[in-house]
N, C-alpha and C positions, 0 to 999 in steps of 0.2 A: 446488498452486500453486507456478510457479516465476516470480523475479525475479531480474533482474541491477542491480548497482548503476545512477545513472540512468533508473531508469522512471517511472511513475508509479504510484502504491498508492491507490487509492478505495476510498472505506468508505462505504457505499449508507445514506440517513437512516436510521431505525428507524421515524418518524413518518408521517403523510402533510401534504406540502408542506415537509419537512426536506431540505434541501440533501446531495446526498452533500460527504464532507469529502475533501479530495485534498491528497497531501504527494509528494514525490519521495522514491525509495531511497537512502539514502546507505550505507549498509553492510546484507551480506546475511550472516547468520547460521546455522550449520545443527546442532541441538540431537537427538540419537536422529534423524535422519533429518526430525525436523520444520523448515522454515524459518521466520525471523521476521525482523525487519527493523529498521535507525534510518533513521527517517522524521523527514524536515524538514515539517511543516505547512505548506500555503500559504495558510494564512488568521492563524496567528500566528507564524510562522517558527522555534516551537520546535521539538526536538529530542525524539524518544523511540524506545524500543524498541517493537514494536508484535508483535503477535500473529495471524497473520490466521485470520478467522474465516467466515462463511457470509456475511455481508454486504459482502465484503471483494473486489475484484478488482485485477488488477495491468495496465495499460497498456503495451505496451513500449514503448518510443519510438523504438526503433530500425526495427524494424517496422509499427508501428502498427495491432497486433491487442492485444485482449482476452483475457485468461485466468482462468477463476472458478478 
């Protein structure tokens, strides 16, 4: 998965009928070749480092294509 600052980061429920959670990229991080990210929440507008995972996709917004 690749993100640039700006996009959007969705994180798919886990549940069924569980809302995916969606935050913007604010800084992109890149750790042994792996990425991760500080993601602003848009449903409580905190702040965190985030991990991404298999449920996890990145929006760009520049383009407006999907990336797993």
């Amino acid at each position: 998965m690749h993100a640039e600052v700006g996009d959007e980061l969705i994180v798919d429920g886990l549940h069924v009928g569980e809302e995916p959670r969606k935050g913007e990229i604010l800084q992109v991080r890149v750790d042994r070749e792996h990425e991760h990210y500080i993601v602003r929440w848009d449903d409580t507008g905190h702040e965190s480092l985030f991990y991404p995972g298999p449920t996890s996709h990145v929006l760009h917004t520049g383009t407006g294509q999907d990336e797993a």
